[in-house]
N, C-alpha and C positions, 0 to 999 in steps of 0.2 A: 290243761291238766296240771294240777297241784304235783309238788314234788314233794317227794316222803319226806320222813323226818328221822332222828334219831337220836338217842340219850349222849349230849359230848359232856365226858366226864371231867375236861379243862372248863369249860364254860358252864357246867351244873343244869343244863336245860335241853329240850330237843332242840334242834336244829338241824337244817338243811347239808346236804354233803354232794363231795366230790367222788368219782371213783379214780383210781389211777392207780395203773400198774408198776410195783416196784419189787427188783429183785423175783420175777416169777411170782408174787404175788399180788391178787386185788386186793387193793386198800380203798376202805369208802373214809375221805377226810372232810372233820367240819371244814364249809365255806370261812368260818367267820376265823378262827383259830387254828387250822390247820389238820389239830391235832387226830389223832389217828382213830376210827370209831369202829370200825371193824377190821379181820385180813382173812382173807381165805387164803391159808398159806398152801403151796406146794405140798405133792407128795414126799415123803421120808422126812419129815418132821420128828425130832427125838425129848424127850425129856431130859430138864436140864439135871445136871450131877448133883448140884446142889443148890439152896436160895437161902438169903440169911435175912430172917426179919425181923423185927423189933418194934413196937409198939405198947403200950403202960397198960393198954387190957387186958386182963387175963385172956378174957370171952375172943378179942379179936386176933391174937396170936393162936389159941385152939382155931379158930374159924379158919385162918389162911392155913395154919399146917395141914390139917384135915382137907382143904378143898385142894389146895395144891396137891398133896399124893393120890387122895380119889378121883382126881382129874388125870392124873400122869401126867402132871407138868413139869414135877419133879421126883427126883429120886431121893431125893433126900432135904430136906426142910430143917433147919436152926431157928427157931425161935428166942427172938430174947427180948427182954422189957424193959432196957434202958439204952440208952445209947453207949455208954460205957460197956456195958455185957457184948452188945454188938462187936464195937471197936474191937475188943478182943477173942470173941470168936473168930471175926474174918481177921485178924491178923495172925491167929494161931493156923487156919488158912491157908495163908500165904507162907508164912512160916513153915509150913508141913509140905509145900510143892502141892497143895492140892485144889482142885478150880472153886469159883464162885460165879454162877453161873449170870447172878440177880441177886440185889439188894432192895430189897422193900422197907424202906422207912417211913413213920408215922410223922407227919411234920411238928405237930405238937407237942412235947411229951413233955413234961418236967426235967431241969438240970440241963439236958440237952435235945435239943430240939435236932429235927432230922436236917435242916439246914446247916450246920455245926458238924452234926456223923456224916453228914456228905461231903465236905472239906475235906476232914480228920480221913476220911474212907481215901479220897484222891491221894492223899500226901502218903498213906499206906503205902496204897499202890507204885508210886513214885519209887517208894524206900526200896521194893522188892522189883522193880522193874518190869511191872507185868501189866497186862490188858487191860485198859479200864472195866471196870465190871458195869454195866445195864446198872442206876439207878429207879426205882418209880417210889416217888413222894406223894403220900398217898393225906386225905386230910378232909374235914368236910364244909372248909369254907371252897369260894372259887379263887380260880388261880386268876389273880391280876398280874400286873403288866411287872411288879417287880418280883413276885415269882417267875414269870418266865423268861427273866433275865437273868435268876440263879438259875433255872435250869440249863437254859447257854452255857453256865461255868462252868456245871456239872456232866456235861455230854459225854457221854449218852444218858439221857436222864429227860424221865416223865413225870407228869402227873396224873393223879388222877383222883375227881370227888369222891369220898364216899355215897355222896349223896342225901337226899331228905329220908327216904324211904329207909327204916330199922330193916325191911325183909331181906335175912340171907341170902335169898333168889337171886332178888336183881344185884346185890354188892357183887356175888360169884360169879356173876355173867360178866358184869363189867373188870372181874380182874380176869375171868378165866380170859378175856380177850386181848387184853392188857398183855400178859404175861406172856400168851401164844407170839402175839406181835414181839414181843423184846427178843424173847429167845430166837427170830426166825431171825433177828436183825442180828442177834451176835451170832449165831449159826454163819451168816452170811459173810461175815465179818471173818470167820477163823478160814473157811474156803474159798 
């Protein structure tokens, strides 16, 4: 009996998966990468307070604010289109005593790439003393081996392809799953 498959958004391809129970819920992970491909989280699952994202498309900043709220992933969505607008939204943030649930950075951008506002984001945090906040670096080449050795810096911190496919469909499936996962893991993390 052939084993299913499934779209891993580190690796850009289907692939083969694990299942494995963490924190109350099932996680189906790639064989080859690890990384996380689906979660059927627990009951009382909540939307996060807020996500701050930033990427140079107009189109793809609408797309995640818009799928984020009509999802109820979140309660509140920041959109910004540089890394520097970023930087100081969430410092203004933290500055204010108020959460940041998720950080969505575009890895490419001009000026500052997301590898850069993910640094700048830790050292933030550092300044103010507070929780690392959930990274996901989002992009649409595949992640090799020295992305996911920044992403180690950066922990907690993912990735994930955009993928080949232009169709809103499948990018919002693959974040809405992304994003359910993060939040279940800082959830888990604050209780």
């Amino acid at each position: 009996m052939e084993k299913e498959h499934k779209f891993c958004m580190c690796c850009g391809e289907d692939v083969t998966y694990n299942q494995i129970v963490r924190d109350g819920n099932l996680e189906l992970t790639c064989v080859y990468c690890g990384f996380v491909l689906d979660v059927q989280m627990e009951a009382g699952h909540s939307a996060a307070s807020c996500i701050i994202t930033v990427d140079d498309s107009r189109m793809t900043r609408e797309f995640l604010e818009k799928m984020l709220i009509k999802s109820e992933l979140a309660e509140t969505v920041i959109p910004t289109e540089s890394g520097v607008e970023f930087l100081a939204a969430f410092s203004k943030r933290l500055a204010e005593k108020l959460p940041v649930d998720l950080a969505i950075l575009d890895l490419e951008m001009p000026v500052m790439d997301g590898i850069t506002v993910a640094r700048a984001l830790r050292s933030i945090e550092e300044k103010y003393q507070t929780t690392q906040t959930p990274i996901l670096l989002f992009s649409v080449k595949k992640c090799d081996d020295g992305l996911k050795q920044q992403l180690g810096l950066f922990a907690p911190a993912s990735y994930m392809n955009k993928g080949s496919s232009s169709d809103p469909v499948h990018l919002k499936k693959r974040i809405d799953k992304l994003v359910k996962y993060l939040l279940s893991k800082r959830h888990a993390a604050k209780t």
